[in-house]
C-alpha atoms as one frame of an Amber mdcrd trajectory, in Angstrom:
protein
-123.262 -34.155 -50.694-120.203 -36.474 -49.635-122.020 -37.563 -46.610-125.184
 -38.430 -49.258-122.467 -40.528 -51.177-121.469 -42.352 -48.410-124.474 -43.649
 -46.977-125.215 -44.664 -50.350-122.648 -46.463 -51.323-122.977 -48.307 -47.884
-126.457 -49.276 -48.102-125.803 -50.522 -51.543-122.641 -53.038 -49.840-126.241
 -54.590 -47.772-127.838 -55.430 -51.164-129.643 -58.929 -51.185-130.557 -59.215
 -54.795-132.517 -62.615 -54.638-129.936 -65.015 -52.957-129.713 -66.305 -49.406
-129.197 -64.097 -46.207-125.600 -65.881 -45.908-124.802 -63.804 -49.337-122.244
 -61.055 -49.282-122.037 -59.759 -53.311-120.757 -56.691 -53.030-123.067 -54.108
 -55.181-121.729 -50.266 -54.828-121.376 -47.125 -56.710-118.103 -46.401 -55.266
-114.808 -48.669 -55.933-113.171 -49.815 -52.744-110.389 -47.651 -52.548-113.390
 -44.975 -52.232-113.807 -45.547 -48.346-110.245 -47.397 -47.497-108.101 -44.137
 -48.312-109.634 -41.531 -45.953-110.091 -42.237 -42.398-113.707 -40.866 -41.930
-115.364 -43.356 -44.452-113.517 -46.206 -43.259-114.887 -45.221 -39.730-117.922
 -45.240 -40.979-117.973 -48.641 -42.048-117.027 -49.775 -38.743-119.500 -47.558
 -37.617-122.085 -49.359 -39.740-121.047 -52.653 -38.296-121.703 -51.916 -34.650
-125.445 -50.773 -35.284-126.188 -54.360 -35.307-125.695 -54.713 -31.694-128.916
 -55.872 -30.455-131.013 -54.536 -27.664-134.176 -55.572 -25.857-135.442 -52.148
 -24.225-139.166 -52.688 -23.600-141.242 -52.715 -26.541-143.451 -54.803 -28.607
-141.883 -57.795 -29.242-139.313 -57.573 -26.216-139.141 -61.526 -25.398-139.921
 -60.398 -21.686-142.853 -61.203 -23.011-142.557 -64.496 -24.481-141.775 -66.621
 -21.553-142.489 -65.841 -17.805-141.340 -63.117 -17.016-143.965 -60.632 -18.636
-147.222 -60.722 -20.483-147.509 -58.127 -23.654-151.396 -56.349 -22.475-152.417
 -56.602 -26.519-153.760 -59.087 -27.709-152.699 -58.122 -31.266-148.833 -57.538
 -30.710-146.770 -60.499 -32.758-144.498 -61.707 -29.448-147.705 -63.620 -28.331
-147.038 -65.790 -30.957-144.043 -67.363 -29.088-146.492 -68.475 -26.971-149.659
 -69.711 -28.290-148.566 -72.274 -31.219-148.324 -69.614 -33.626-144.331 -69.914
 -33.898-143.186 -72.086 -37.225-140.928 -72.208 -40.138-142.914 -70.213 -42.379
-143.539 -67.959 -39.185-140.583 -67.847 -38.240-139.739 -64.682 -35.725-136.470
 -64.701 -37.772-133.192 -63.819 -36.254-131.547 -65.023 -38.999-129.688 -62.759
 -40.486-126.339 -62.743 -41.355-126.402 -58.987 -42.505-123.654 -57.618 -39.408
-121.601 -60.409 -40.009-121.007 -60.064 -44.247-119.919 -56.334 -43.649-117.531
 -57.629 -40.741-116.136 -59.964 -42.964-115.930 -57.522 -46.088-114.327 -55.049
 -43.801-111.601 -57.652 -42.585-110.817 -59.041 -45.631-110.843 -55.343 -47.747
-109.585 -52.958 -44.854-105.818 -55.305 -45.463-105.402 -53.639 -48.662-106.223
 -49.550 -46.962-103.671 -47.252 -47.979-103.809 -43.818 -46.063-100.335 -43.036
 -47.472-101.967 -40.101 -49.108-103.047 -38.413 -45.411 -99.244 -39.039 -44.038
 -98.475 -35.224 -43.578-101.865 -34.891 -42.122-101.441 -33.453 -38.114-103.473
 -36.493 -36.778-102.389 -39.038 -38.825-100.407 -41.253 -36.152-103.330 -41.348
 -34.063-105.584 -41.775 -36.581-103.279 -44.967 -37.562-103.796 -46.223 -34.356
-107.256 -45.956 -34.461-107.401 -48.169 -37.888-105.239 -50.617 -36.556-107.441
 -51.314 -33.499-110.545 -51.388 -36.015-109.885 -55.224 -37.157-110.158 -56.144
 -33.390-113.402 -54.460 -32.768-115.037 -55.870 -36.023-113.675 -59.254 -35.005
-115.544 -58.838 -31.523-118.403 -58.055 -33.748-118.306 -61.341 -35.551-118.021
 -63.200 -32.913-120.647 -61.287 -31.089-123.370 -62.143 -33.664-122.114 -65.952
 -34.153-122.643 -65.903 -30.366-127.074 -64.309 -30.697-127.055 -67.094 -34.000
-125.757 -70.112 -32.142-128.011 -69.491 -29.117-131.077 -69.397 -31.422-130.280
 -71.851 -33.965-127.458 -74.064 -32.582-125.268 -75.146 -35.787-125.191 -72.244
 -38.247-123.065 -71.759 -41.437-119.432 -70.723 -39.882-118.555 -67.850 -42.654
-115.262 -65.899 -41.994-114.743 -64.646 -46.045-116.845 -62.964 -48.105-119.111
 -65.093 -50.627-120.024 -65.104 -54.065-124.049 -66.006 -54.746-123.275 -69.156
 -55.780-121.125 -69.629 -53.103-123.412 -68.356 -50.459-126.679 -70.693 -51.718
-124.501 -74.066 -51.554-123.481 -73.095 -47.566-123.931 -75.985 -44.916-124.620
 -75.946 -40.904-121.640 -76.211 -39.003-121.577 -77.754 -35.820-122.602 -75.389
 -32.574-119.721 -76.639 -30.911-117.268 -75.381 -33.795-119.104 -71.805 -33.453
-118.232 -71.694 -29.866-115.157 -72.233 -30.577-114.740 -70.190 -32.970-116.166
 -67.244 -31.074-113.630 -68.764 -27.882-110.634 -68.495 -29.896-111.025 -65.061
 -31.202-111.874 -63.816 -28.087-108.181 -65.042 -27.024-106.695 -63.436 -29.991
-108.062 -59.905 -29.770-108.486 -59.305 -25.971-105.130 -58.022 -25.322-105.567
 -55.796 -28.558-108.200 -53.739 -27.321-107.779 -50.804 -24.494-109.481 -50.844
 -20.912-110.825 -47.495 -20.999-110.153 -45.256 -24.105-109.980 -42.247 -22.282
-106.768 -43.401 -20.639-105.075 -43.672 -24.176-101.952 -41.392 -25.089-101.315
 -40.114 -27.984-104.281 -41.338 -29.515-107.269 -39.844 -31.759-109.574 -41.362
 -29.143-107.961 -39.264 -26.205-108.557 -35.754 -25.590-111.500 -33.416 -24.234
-114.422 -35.866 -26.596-113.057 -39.709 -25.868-114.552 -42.051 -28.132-117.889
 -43.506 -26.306-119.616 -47.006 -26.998-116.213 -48.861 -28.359-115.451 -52.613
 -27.249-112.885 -53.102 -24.683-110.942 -55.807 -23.036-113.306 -56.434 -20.576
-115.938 -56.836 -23.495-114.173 -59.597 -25.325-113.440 -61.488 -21.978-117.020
 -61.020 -21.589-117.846 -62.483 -24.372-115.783 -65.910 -23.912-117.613 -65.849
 -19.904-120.694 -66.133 -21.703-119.840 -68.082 -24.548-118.374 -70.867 -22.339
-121.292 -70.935 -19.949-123.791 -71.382 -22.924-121.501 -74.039 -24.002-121.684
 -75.691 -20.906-125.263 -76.029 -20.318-127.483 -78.820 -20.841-129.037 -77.818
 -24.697-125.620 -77.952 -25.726-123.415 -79.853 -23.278-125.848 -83.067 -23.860
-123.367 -85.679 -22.293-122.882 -82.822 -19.183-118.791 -82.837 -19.939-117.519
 -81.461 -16.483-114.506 -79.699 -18.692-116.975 -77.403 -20.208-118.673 -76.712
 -16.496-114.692 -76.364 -15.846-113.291 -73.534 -18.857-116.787 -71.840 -18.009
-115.785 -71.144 -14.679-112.289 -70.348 -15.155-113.591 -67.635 -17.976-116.303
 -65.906 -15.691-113.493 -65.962 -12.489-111.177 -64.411 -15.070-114.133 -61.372
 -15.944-114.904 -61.001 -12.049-110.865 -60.565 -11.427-110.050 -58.569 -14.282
-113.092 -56.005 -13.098-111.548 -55.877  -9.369-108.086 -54.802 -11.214-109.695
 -52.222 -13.014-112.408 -50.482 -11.197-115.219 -52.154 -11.578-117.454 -53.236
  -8.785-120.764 -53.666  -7.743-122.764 -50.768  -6.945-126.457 -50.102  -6.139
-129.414 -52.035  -8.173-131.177 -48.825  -9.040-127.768 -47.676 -10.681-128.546
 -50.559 -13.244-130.645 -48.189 -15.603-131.621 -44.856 -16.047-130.063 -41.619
 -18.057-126.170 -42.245 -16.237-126.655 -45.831 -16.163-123.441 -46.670 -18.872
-121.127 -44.425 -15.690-122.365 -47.397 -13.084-119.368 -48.631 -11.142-120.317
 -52.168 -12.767-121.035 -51.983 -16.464-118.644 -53.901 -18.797-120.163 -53.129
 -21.871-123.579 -50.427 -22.862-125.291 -49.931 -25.606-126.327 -46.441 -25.817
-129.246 -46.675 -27.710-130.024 -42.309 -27.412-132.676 -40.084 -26.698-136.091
 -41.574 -26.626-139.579 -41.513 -24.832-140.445 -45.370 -26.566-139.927 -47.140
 -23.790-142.381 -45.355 -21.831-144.965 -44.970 -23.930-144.979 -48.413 -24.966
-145.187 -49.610 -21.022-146.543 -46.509 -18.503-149.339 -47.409 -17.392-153.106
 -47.274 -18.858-155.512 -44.527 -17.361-153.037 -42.176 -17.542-152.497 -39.644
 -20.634-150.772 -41.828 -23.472-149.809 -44.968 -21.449-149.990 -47.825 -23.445
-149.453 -50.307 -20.980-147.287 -53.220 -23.090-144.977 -55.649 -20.955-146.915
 -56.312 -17.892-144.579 -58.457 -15.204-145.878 -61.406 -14.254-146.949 -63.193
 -11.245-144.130 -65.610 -11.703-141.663 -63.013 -11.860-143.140 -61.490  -8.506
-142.886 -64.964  -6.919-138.977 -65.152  -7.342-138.297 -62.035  -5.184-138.008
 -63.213  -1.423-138.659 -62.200   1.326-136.096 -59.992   2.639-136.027 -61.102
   6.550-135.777 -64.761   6.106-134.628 -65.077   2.765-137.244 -67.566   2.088
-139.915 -67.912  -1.168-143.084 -67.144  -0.073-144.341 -69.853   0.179-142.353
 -71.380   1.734-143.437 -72.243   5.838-141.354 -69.825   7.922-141.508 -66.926
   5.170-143.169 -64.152   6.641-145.452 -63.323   3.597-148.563 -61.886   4.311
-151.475 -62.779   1.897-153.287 -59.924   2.808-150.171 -57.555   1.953-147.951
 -59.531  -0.157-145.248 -56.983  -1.296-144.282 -56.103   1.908-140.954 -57.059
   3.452-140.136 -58.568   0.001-136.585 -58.381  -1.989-135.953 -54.629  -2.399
-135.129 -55.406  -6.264-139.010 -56.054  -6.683-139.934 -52.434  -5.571-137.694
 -51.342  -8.237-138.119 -53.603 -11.048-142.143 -53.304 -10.583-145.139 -51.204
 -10.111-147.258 -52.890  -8.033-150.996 -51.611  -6.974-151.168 -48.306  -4.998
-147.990 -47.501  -6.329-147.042 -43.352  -7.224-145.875 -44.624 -10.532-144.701
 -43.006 -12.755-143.919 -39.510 -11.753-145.710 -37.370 -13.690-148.759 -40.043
 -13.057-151.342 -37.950 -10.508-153.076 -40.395  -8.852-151.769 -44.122  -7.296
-151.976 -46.742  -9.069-155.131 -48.572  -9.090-154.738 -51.869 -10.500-157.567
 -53.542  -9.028-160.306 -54.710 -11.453-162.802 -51.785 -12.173-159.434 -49.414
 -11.190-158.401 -46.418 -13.020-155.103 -48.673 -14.501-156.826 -52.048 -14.355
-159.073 -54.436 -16.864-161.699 -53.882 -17.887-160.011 -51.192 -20.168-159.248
 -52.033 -23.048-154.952 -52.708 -22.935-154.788 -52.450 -18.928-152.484 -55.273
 -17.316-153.482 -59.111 -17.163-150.931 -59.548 -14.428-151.941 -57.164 -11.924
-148.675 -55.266 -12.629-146.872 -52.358 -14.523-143.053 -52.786 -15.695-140.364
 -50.091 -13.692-137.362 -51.449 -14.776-135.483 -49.868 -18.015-138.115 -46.988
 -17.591-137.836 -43.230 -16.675-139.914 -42.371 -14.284-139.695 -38.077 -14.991
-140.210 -38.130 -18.549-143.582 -36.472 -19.484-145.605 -37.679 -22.263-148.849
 -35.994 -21.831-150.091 -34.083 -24.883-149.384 -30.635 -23.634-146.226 -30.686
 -21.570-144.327 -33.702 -23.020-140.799 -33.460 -21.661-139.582 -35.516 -24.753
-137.123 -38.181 -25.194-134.071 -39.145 -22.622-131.066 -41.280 -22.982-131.688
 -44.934 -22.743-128.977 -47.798 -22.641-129.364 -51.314 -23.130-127.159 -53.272
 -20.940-124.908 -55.518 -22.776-122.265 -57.003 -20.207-122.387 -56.052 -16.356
-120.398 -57.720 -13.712-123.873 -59.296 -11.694-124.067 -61.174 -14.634-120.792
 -62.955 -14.629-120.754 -63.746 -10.447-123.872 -65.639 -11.604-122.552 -67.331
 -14.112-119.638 -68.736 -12.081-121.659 -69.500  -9.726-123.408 -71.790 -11.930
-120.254 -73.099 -13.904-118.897 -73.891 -10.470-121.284 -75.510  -9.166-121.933
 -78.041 -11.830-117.979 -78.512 -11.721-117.382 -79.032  -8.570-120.659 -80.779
  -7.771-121.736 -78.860  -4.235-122.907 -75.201  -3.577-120.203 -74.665  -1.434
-117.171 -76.291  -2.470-114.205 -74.529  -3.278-110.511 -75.848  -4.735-107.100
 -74.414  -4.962-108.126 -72.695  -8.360-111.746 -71.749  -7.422-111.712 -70.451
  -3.972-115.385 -68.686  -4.108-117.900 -71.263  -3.537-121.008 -70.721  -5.539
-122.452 -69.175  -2.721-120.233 -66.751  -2.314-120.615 -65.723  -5.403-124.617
 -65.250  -5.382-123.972 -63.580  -2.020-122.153 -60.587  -3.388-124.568 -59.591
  -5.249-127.188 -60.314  -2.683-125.604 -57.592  -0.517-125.150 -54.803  -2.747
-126.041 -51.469  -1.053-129.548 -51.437  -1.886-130.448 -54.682  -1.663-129.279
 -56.445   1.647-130.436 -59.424   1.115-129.701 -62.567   3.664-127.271 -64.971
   2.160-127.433 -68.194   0.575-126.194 -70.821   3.662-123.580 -73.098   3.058
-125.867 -76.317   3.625-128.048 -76.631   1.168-128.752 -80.009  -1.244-128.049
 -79.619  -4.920-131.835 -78.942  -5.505-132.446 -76.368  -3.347-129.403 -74.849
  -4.704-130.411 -74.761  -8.418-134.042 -73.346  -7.269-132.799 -70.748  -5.228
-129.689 -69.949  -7.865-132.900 -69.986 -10.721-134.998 -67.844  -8.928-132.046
 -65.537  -7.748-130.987 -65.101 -11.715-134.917 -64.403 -12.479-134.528 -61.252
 -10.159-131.486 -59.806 -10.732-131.554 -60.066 -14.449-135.088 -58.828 -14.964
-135.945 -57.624 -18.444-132.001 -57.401 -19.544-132.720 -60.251 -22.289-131.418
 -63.426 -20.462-135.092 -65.331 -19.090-135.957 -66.622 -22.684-132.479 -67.887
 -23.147-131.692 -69.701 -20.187-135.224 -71.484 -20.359-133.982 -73.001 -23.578
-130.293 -73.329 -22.141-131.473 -75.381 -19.025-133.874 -76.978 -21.038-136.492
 -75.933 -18.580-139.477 -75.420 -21.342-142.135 -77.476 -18.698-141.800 -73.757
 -16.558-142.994 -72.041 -19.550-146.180 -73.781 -19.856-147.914 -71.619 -17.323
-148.205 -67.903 -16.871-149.823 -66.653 -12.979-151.834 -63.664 -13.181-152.578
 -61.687  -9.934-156.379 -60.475  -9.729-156.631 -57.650  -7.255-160.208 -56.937
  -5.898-161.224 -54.193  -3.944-163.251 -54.386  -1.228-164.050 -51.057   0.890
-160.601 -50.520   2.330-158.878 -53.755   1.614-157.446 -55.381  -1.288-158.045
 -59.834  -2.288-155.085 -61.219  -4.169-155.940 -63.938  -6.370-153.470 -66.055
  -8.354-155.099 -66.660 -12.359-153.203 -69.116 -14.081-153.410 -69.023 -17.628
-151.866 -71.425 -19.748-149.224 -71.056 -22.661-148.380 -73.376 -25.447-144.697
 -75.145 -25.775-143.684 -77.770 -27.354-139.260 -78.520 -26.643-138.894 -78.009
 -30.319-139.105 -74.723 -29.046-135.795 -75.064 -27.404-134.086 -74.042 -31.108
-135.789 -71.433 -33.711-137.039 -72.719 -36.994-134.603 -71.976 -39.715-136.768
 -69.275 -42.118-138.634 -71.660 -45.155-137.856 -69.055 -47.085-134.172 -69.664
 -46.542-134.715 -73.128 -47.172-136.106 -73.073 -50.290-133.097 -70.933 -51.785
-130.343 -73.294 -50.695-131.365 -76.621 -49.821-128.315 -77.390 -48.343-130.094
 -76.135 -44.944-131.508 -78.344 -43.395-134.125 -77.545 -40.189-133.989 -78.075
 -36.816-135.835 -80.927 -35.030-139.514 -80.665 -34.841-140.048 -77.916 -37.189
């Protein structure tokens, strides 16, 4: 019955009434001093706060599928509308809400006034201090973490760091995407050293002992956090006069994640280590969202022809383009490359066998028969929700999990990966590169050359790949580096945002297709290009009508 009280009284705090998103009225059955004088409810709250995370594990609506790196098989799924002129202010594929970011605030501004006095005798109560007193740094991270997915989308958002009347909330104005970021900066600075490496390690602490706390932000979170905040900074949607200093504090933030991981034990390891049931124990993951036990994924995306595969985010031809060849190291098309026509996935960039079925593949597991994604084939168009791109998605999936009718194996655990260390040697690669001007330049501060960087990842265990030489112009460095971040990141949620960072929207307006024919014992690979709207309003979301209307005071973004 308490537990039923709780969650009640929490979902009442959410409450909307009829006022803007930005409101936080506080509506509940239960006074304050209800969940701030016993530790378990005031847990909870935090609790509450970090279930807005986001993650992108493949579904409909993933935005793998609304720019190049995927196409969703059904025609009726609501992500096509990113890409077909759909997408407006009164259709508005809203991300904004300001729902995580109202409790954080209530919780920082009520948690001050907590008095556990009454629980001072209690066994665990020092630890359980401890515990509270590192809760204000966590729900800071929080904050900042969703200013950080707003500013991305929107660019200037209302800055909101109290809680708000109605009134107060329906007069709010934009503030200045620059301010967010540095907003989101400073914090970081002020709460990284207040947060623990690894929670297991603590001493004396109600997050030690034989059941750790899991899932928790850490340093290496919040310093992730600034890497990424910086570099977004940086680029050209929001760095419009190209200020080298932002290029500059961008690189100096992702050297300081890549140094801070080699202190403390984490490293690179193998590609394939990147997902699956163990995937938050990878040597290289900063930061995981466990997201639990679930089957979703793989129903949504295993392939059609086999029992219950829906098919769903298909990778594209463009995607399968960016994976060299693993020899040379050269694009396939390019003259010297090795690729065979007539068998184009061989010799390519191991990460492409991994991130994607491709046709004549023994995919998934419990699948009986090779994948036959030629048209007419048992996985293939014509049937109805079959792949457009010649392709089935890997990546994020589990390849054992059952779910045929009779012998479904049920759900298994699933992370989404928030922060992992690949990320951030691409990122300085970037940030140092557009600082110091060359690929492979180096200073007295930054003495990995943007090559380097790229190259450690390119030789992980699993992937071998040859490295990125020394000598090459400042455009064949940003293609390479481009296509390079296309691979490694597949489906982990960064594509559609560094399109719009880059301001690279002209890539977007085709999709490639492969159409695989079968003729007696060979196979004809044809390239289907299929066009996609976008217009470089599209660079920013629309702000929600509906928002507009109810405080006026917001007003859009260009072009919508």
């Amino acid at each position: 019955m308490k537990l039923k009280k709780i969650l009640l009284g929490l979902a009442c705090m959410s409450l909307l009434a009829s006022c803007a998103d930005l409101d936080y009225h506080e509506y509940t059955t239960y006074d304050k001093s209800y969940v701030f004088t016993d530790f378990s409810r005031t847990g909870a709250v935090v609790t509450n706060i970090y279930s807005y995370l986001d993650s992108d594990l493949p579904a409909d609506g993933s935005l793998c599928s609304a720019c190049d790196e995927a196409e969703y098989a059904w025609s009726w799924s609501s992500v096509l509308g990113y890409t077909d002129g759909r997408w407006s202010s009164t259709n508005p594929y809203s991300r904004w809400s300001f729902e995580g970011i109202r409790k954080a605030n209530f919780y920082l501004e009520e948690s001050k006034n907590a008095d556990f006095s009454e629980l001072r005798f209690d066994k665990n109560y020092e630890a359980e201090m401890k515990r509270f007193n590192r809760y204000q740094y966590e729900v800071r991270f929080l904050r900042a973490y969703f200013y950080f997915n707003l500013a991305r989308a929107y660019g200037d958002v209302p800055l909101i760091t109290k809680v708000l009347t109605e009134e107060e909330a329906n007069q709010v104005t934009r503030t200045p995407v620059a301010e967010v970021f540095n907003f989101i900066v400073k914090e970081c600075d002020e709460i990284k050293d207040e947060l623990p490496v690894d929670y297991t390690k603590l001493e004396n602490d109600a997050a030690n002992g034989t059941n750790p706390e899991t899932g928790r932000i850490t340093k290496q979170a919040v310093l992730a956090l600034k890497a990424r905040t910086l570099l977004y900074w940086a680029s050209p949607l929001f760095n419009t006069n190209n200020d080298k200093e932002l290029w500059k504090r961008a690189a100096e933030a992702n050297k300081e994640v890549i140094d801070f991981c080699g202190e403390n034990g984490i490293e690179l390891g193998k590609y394939s280590e990147i997902w699956g049931t163990e995937n938050y124990h990878a040597k290289e993951m900063i930061y995981v969202r466990r997201v639990g036990d679930t089957d979703s994924p793989e129903r949504t995306n295993f392939p059609m022809g086999m029992e219950n595969g829906n098919s769903g985010n298909c990778p594209s031809q463009n995607l399968v383009d960016a994976y060299e060849m693993k020899t040379t190291g050269k694009a396939w098309d390019e003259e010297g490359s090795g690729y065979d026509a007539s068998n184009p996935y061989q010799g390519r960039d191991p990460r492409l066998a991994m991130t994607i079925a491709v046709n004549g593949d023994k995919w998934p597991d419990t699948n009986p028969i090779p994948l036959e994604n030629y048209v007419g084939g048992r996985n293939a168009l014509p049937i109805a929700g079959a792949t457009p791109t010649g392709y089935y998605l890997k990546k994020y999936l589990d390849s054992t999990i059952d779910i045929s009718a009779s012998t479904s194996s049920g759900g298994k655990k699933h992370s989404w990966v928030t922060y992992r260390l690949g990320e951030f040697y691409l990122n300085y690669a970037e940030a140092v590169f557009n600082y110091l001007g060359s690929s492979d330049a180096v200073n007295s501060e930054f003495t990995m050359s943007a090559c380097e960087a790229i190259n450690k990842i390119r030789n992980r265990a699993d992937v071998q790949m040859p490295d990125f030489q020394d000598n090459l112009s400042s455009d064949e460095f940003i293609k390479k580096y481009r296509r390079e971040r296309m691979v490694e990141l597949a489906f982990e949620g960064h594509r559609f945002w560094d399109i719009r960072r880059w301001k690279d929207g002209d890539s977007q307006k085709n999709l490639i297709e492969m159409q695989i024919t079968k003729n007696g014992d060979t196979y004809a690979y044809k390239r289907v290009v299929k066009s996609r709207y976008w217009d470089d309003k599209m660079y920013l979301f629309p702000i929600p009508d509906s928002e507009i209307r109810k405080n006026p005071n917001l007003t859009q973004n260009k072009g919508w």
